[in-house]
Each structure stands twice: as C-alpha cells, then as structure tokens.
N, C-alpha and C positions, 0 to 999 in steps of 0.2 A: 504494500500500500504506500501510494505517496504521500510525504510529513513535509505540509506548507508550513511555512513563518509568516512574520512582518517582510522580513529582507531575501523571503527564497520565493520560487513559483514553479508551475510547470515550465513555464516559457520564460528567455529573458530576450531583449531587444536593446539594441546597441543604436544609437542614433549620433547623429552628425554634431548636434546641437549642444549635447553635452558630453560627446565624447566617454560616456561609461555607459554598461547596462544596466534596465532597470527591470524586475529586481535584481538588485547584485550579484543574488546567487542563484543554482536553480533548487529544487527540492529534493530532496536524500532519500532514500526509501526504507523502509521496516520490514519486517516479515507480518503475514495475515495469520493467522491459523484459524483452522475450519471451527466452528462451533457444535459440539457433538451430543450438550445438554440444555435442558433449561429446570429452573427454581423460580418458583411464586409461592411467596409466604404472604397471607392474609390473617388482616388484625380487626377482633371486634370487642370493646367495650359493653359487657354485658351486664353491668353491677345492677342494675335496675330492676333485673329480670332475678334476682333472689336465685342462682342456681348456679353451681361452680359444674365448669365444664372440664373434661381432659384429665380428672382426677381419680383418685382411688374409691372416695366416697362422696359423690356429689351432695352436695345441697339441697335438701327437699326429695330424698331419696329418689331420685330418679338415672331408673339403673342404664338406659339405654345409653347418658351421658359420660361413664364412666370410662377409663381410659381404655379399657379393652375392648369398648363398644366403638367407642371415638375413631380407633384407632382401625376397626374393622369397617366402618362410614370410608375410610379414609384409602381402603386399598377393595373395595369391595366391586369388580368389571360388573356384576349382575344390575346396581342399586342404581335407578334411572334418575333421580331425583338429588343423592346428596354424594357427596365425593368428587375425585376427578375427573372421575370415568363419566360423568355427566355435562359434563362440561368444556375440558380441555381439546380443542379441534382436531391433534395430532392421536390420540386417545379414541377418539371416535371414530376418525377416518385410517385407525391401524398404520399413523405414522410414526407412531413412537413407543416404547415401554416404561412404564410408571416402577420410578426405583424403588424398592423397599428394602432398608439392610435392618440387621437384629434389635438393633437398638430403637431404631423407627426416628433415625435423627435426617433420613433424609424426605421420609414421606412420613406424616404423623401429625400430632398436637402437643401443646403445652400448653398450661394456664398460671397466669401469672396472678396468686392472688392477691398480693398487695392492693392491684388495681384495679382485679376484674376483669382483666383482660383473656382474652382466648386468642390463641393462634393456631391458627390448619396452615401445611405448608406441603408441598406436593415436589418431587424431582424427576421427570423425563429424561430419556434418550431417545434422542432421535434415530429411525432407522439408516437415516442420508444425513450427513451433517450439511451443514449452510456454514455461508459467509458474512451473514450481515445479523446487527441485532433484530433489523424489520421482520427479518425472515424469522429467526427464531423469537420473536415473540408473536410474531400469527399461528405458530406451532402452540407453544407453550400457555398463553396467556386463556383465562375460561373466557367464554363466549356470554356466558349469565353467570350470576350469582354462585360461588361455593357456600353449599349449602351442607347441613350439619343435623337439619332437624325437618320433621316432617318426610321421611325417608319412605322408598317403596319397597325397602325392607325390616324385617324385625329385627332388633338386637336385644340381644338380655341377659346374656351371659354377667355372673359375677368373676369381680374379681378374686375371689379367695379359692375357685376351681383353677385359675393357672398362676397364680401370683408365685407358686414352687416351680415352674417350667415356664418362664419367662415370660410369662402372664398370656402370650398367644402365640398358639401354636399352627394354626389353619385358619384365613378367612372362613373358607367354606363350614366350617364347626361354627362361625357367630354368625353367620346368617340364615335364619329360622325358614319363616312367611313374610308376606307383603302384610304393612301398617301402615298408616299415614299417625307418627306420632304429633303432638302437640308442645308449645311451649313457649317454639321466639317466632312466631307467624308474621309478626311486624315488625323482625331484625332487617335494618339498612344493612348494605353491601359490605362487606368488610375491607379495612384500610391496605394501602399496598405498603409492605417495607421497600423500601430502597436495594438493589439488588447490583454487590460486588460482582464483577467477574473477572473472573480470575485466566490469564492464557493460558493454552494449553502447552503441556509442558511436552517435548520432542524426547523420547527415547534416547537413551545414550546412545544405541546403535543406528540409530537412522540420523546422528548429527553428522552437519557436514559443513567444509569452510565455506563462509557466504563472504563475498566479496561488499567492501562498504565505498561506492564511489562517488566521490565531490570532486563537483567544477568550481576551480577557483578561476573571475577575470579578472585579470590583469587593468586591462583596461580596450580602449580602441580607439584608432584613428583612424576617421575618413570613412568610419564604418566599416574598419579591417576589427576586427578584434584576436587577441590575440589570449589564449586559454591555456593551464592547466591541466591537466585530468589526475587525481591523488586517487590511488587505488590502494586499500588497506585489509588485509584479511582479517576477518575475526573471527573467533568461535565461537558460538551458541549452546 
C-alpha cells in the first residue's frame, strides 16, 4: 500500500518556474496483509431492568440468563432470533466460521456488575480473507440487532450440572425446544466498542527480504531533473 505525507505523493512535477519538484518527495510503500478475521463486541447498560446477565446466579432467578445459557445464545447455528448466527451476513450466507475456544474469550459474554453492564462479543473467520476494513466489516458486522433474549430457542440448563466440566460441554445438550422468553422487549441496540486491529503476523518461514525504495530530488533545471534512487533491504 502506498504511505502519502504533507511532502511525499504519488506523482511529483518538476517545473521551470521554481526549478524543484512538488511534492518533494514521492510516496514509500508498506506491506498490506490480507484480513482473515473479524470481532464485534456489543455493550448494553441494563441496571434498570433488575436482572444480572452473563453470571453464575442471575438476579430474579432467571435461569435462561445465566452464563451457560448466555453462552449457548451465543454459539447456538439453530436459534433464528438471538446470537450471531442471526444476524452476522458472513454466518448466514456460509462465509465464515464463528470462533469458539475453551474459555469463550473469543465468542461469549461478560457482565460487569459494578455498572450493569452486559457484553456479547462474537469472532469470525473468514473463509477468503479481504483487503480492506469495508470489506471485512460487510462480512462481520450484524445486519439487526444482537439479541440475547426473546430467543427461538429454550435454555435452562443450570449451572451446578457442569460448573465441574467446564461449565459446557455441547451446545447441542443446552438447547431444548423453541420459546419466545420474556424480559428486555424494549432493550435499545447495544453500544459498539472500538475495535484494535492488530497485522497479521508473517510466519518465520515464508519471511523474505523486501526491498524499501526512496527517491530522493536533487533538484532540476530547465525541467531536467536530476534523481537519486536509495534502495535498502530490510527484514520483516
């Protein structure tokens, strides 16, 4: 990809009138690397609604909320209503796989009770990586609402049948029958966090010298211009 400045461009032009070109220099180039994931974490402020979400023991006993239900909402391909599988384009049109590791730090919830706050956060791979953020966030980003509650499926699993085996063991084991539950019917959209991304990192063995070249001008007369070319190897 090309890295413009103030003083670099694609193009530079050398004129009569002041004898240098403008911009001074031209533009140096970077390496792209393809984009092979995407992450959408969504925030809701739920104090109002009396019921802790994403936890061991919700608030106002309500078991579907709890974290091994949350967490089955959250990885469940069946539930047409809440999760990502509802939502996310790539997901629905079989462009990508919804990550889940043990921990459920890449697909999962947390709630922070201090504030009341609830987070669902969701991680795809794409099957084709892209090159641009546009592209991976028409993949990645829900089309409606990530929803949590009012689901077309049951949950009801407690937590004290796997909280000794890592609390869940099979989607498929917390998803019962179709319910439509009740609770935050009139929850607004949830908040987007702001999303680092990080390059992707090149394999030791597929590194290779990339050459870094600048033009430096000298200057010009008469609209001769007379150049440079500094060529510097580097490793990556």
């Amino acid at each position: 990809a090309v890295v413009s400045t103030q003083s670099t461009g694609d193009s530079a032009t050398c004129t009569k009138s002041t004898g240098s070109y403008s911009p001074s220099y031209l533009s140096s180039c970077a390496p792209q690397y393809p984009i092979t994931t995407g992450y959408v974490k969504k925030t809701w402020s739920i104090g109002s609604y009396g019921i802790d979400v994403c936890t061991s023991s919700p608030t106002g006993s309500v078991l579907e909320y709890n974290t091994v239900n949350m967490r089955a909402k959250m990885t469940n391909p069946n539930d047409t209503v809440c999760g990502p599988y509802a939502v996310v384009p790539c997901l629905i049109n079989n462009n990508c796989t919804l990550v889940v590791d043990a921990d459920y730090t890449k697909t999962g919830c947390t709630f922070e009770t201090s504030g009341s706050k609830l987070n669902l956060f969701y991680t795809v791979k794409f099957n084709t990586s892209v090159w641009t953020v546009s592209e991976r966030n028409a993949l990645k980003n829900p089309q409606s609402s990530l929803k949590f509650y009012s689901c077309s499926e049951t949950y009801d699993e407690t937590m004290s049948k796997r909280r000794r085996s890592a609390e869940i063991e099979g989607v498929a084991e917390t998803v019962i029958n179709r319910r439509a539950a009740p609770g935050f019917s009139n929850l607004p959209e949830g908040e987007d966090d702001e999303e680092v991304i990080a390059p992707a990192i090149t394999p030791d063995h597929q590194k290779e010298d990339e050459a870094t070249i600048s033009l430096v001008v000298l200057g010009c007369v008469a609209g001769i211009a007379t150049v440079i070319i500094l060529i510097s190897a580097t490793r990556v």
